[in-house]
C-alpha positions in Angstrom: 125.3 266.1 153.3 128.0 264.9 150.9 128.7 261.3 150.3 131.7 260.1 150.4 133.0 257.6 148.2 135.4 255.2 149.9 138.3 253.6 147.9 141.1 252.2 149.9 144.6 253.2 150.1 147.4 251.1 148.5 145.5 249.9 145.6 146.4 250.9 141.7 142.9 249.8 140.2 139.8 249.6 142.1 136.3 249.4 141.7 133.4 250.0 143.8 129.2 250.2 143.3 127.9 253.3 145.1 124.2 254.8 144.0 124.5 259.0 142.7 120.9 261.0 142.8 119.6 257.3 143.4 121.3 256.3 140.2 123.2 253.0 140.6 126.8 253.3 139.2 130.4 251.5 139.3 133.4 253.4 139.7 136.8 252.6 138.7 140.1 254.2 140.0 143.3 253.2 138.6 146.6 254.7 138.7 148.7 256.1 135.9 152.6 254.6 137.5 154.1 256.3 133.8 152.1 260.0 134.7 151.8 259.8 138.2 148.0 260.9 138.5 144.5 258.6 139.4 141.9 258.4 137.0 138.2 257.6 137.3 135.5 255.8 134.9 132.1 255.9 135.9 129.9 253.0 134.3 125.7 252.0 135.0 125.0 249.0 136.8 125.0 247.0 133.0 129.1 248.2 133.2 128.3 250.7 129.9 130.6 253.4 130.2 129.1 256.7 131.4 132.2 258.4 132.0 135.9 257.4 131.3 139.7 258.8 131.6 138.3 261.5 134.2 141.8 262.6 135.7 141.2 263.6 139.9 142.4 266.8 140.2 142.5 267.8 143.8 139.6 270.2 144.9 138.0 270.9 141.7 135.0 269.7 140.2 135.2 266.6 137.7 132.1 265.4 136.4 129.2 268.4 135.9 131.0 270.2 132.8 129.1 267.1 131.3 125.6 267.5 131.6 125.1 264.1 132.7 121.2 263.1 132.5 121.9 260.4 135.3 122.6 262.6 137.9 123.3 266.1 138.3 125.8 266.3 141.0 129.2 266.6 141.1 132.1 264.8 142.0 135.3 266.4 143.8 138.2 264.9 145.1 139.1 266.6 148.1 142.3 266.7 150.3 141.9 265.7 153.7 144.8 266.2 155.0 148.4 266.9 154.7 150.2 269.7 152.7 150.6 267.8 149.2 150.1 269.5 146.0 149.4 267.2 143.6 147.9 263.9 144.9 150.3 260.7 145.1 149.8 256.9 144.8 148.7 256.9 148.3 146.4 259.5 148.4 143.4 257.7 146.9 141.9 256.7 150.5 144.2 258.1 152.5 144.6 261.4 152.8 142.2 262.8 149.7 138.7 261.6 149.7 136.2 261.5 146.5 133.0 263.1 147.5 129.4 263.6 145.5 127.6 266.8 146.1 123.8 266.8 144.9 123.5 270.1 142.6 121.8 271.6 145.7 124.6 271.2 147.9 127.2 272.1 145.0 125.4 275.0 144.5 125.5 275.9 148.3 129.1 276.4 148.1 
């Protein structure tokens, strides 16, 4: 089952702690107001940087093109709801979701 990664709506920059293929990890979501886009940084639980500047683009993958030895997932940011192209401000917990699929369940797709 894929777990969902909850940020709350509202909210230009954000962090969270959430655990990927039992691999603790912070997350960091902040909003580009000159771009209009959200961006995600992934860091260990020691806050070094695994990942930085990823850019959520709606319903495509964002993290395997990496070959990350921490976990082997991926990330997608999925739209919920609604008819938006591109996601907004107000999309980040509201009406798109950031979910991690285990490389099993990615690969079941």
């Amino acid at each position: 089952m894929p777990s969902e990664i909850t940020f709350t709506a509202g909210f230009p920059d954000q962090t969270l702690t959430t655990v990927l293929d039992d691999f603790p990890v912070t997350m960091r979501a902040k909003w580009n107001e000159r771009f209009g886009f959200w961006s995600l940084a992934i860091y260990d639980r020691d806050r070094n940087p695994i990942l930085t500047s990823i850019k959520l683009v709606q319903n495509f993958p964002l993290i395997g093109q990496y070959s990350l030895s921490q976990f082997t997932g991926e990330l997608i940011f999925i739209r919920m709801s609604g008819t938006k192209d591109r996601p907004d401000f107000d999309s980040l917990g509201g009406d798109h979701m950031l979910v991690y699929l285990t490389k099993e369940e990615f690969n079941a797709l």
